[in-house]
C-alpha positions as CSV (number, residue, x, y, z in Angstrom):
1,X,15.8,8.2,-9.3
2,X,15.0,4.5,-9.0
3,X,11.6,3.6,-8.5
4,X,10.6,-0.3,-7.8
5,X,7.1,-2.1,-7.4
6,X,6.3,-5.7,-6.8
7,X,3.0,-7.3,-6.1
8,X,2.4,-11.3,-5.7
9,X,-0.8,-13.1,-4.7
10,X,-1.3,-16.5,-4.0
11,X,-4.7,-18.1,-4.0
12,X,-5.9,-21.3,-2.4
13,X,-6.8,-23.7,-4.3
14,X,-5.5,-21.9,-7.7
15,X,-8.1,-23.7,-10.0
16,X,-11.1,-20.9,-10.6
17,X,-14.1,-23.6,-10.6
18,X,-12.9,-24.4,-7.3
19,X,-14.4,-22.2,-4.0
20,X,-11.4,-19.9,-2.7
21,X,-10.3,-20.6,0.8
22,X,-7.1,-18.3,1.3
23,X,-5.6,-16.0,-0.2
24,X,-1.6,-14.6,0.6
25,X,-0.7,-11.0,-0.6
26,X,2.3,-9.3,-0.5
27,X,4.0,-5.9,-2.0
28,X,6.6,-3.8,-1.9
29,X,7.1,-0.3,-3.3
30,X,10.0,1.8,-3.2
31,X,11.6,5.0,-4.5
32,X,15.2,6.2,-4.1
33,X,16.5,9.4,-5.8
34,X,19.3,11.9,-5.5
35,X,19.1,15.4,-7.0
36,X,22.3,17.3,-7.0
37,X,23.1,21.2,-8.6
38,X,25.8,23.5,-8.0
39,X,25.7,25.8,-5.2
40,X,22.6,23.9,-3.8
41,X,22.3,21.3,-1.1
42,X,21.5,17.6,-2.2
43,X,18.2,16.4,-2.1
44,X,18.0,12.8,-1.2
45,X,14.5,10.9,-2.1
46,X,14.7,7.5,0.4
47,X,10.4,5.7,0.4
48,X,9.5,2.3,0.7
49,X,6.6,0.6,1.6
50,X,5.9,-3.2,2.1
51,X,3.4,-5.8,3.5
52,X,2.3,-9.1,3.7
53,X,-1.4,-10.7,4.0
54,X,-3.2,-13.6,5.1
55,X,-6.9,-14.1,4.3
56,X,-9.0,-16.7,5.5
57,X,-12.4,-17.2,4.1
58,X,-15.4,-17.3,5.9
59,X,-18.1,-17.6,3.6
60,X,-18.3,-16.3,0.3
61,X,-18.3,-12.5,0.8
62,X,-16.2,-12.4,4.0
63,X,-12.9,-13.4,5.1
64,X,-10.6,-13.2,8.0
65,X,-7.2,-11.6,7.7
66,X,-3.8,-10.8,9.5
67,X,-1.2,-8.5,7.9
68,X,1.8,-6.7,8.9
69,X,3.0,-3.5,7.3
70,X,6.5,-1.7,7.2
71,X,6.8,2.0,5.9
72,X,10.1,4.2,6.0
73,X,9.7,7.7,3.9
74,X,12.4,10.5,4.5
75,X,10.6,13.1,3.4
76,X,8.5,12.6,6.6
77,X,11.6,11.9,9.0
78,X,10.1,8.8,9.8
79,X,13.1,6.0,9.9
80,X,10.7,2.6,9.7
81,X,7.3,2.6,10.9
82,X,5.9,-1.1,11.7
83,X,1.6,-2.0,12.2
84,X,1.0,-5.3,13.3
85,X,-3.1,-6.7,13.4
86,X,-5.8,-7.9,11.9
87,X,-9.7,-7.7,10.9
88,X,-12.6,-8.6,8.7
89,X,-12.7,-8.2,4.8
90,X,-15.6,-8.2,2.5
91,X,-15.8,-8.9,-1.3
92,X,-18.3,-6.2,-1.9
93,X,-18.6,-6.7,-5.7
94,X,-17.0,-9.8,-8.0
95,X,-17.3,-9.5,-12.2
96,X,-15.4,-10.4,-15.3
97,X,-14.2,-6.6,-15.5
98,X,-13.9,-5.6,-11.6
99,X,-13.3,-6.5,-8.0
100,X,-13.7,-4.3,-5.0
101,X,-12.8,-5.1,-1.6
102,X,-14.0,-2.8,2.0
103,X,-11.6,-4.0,4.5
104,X,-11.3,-2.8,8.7
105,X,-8.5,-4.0,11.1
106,X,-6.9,-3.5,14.6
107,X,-3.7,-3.0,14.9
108,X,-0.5,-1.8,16.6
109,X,2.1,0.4,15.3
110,X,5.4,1.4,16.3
111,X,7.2,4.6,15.0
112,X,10.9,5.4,15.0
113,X,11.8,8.9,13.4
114,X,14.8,10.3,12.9
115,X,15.6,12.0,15.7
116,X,12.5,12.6,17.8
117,X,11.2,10.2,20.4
118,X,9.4,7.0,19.3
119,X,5.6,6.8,19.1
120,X,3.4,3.7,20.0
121,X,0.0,3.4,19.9
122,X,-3.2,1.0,18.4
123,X,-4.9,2.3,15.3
124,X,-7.8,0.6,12.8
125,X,-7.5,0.8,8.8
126,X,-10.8,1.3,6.5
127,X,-9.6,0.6,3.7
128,X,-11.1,0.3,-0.1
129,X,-9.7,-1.2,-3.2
130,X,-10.8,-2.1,-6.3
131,X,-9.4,-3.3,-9.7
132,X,-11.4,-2.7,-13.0
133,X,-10.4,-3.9,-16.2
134,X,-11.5,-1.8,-19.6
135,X,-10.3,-4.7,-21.9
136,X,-7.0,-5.1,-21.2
137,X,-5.9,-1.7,-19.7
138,X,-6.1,-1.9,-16.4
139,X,-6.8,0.5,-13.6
140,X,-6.2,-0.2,-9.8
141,X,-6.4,2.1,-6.6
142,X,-7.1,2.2,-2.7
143,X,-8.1,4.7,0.0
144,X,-7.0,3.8,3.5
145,X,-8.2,5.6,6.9
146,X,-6.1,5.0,9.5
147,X,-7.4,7.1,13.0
148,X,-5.8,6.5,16.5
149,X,-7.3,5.3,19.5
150,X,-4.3,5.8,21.9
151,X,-2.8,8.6,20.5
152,X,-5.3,11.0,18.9
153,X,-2.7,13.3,16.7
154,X,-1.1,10.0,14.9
155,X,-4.0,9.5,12.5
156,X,-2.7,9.2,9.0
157,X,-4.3,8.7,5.0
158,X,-3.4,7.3,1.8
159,X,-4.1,7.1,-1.7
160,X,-3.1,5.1,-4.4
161,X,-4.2,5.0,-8.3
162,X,-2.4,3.1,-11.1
163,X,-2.6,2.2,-14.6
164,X,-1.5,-0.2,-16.7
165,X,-1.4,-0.1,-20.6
166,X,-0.8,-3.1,-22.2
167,X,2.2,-3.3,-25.3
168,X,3.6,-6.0,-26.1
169,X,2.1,-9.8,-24.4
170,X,2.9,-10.1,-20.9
171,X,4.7,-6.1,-21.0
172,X,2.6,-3.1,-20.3
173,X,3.4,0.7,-19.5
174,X,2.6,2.0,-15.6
175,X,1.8,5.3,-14.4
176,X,1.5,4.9,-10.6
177,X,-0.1,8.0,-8.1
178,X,0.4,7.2,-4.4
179,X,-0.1,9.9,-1.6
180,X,0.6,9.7,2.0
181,X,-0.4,11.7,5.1
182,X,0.5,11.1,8.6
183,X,-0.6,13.7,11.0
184,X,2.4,13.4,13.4
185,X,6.3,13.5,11.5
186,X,9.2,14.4,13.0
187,X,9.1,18.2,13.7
188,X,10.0,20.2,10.5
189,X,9.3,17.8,7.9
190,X,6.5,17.3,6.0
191,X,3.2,15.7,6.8
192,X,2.2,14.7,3.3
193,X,4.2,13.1,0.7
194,X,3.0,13.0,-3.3
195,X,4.5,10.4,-5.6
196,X,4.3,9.8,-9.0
197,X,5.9,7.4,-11.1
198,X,5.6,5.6,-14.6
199,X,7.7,2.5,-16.3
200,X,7.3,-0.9,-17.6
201,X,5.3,-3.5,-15.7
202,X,5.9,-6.9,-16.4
203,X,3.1,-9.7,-15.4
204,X,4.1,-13.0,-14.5
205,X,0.3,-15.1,-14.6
């Protein structure tokens, strides 16, 4: 099993007593496993998930964004699934120790399973996040609601929760929780999919 996480930001201006005007975010997660024993079929673990943000700051609290997501998880015969939007973001709460973001968009999403026939319709987020800081373990996690407006049986949910335990410097031990929902797989595969994971996490600030 071979489990992968990457998560850059890029803040505009990148000197803190300046006011922020942008902000680009992007990550990628991704598990792939095989689990072979005699006299029993292989299983064959194939997830990734990966997306790229734009904010645009409004005032202090709010900000414009536009994003662009692509998931592909086996488990839930789903070959790539691709959302395409944007919406409003606000900084609910800013301190030394935490930051939590409340986040909406519109968007539109195109699924290609397996085997059964393709789905497209438009769909909003709600999404919270928020990462707190107890010295310098850290903790970090996200709810997302995603309901359908074109297609009411494709509403899915997700889940994240992580921490990380610093080591040694820059090097820290992860243990990572992410669980996804959608309400419409592929027929005969599974609508929710639980992963959990731990390793090293380097940080590059």
């Amino acid at each position: 099993s071979y489990p992968t996480q990457a998560a850059l930001q890029r803040p505009v201006p990148r000197l803190d007593w300046l006011p922020q005007k942008s902000d680009t975010l992007f990550h990628f997660q991704g598990t792939y496993g095989r689990l072979s024993q005699p006299g029993a079929p292989t299983v064959r673990t194939s997830i990734f998930s990966a997306g790229l943000e734009q904010d645009q700051n409004i005032s202090q609290r709010l900000y414009l964004f536009g994003n662009t997501q692509f998931d592909h998880n086996a488990a839930q015969g789903l070959q790539l699934q691709q959302a395409y939007g944007g919406g409003l973001g606000w900084k609910l709460l800013r301190t030394t120790a935490t930051d939590m973001d409340l986040k909406a968009d519109l968007h539109w999403t195109n699924q290609r399973f397996n085997s059964a026939p393709t789905a497209r319709f438009l769909a909003s987020s709600f999404t919270e996040s928020m990462r707190h800081s107890y010295g310098k373990l850290i903790w970090t996690q996200s709810v997302s609601l995603t309901p359908s407006y074109t297609s009411g049986l494709a509403y899915q949910m997700s889940g994240m929760s992580a921490w990380a335990i610093p080591v040694y410097r820059l090097l820290s031990v992860n243990f990572t929780v992410i669980d996804d929902y959608i309400n419409n797989p592929q027929p005969g595969f599974l609508k929710n999919s639980l992963q959990y994971s731990t390793g090293l996490q380097v940080s590059l600030h």
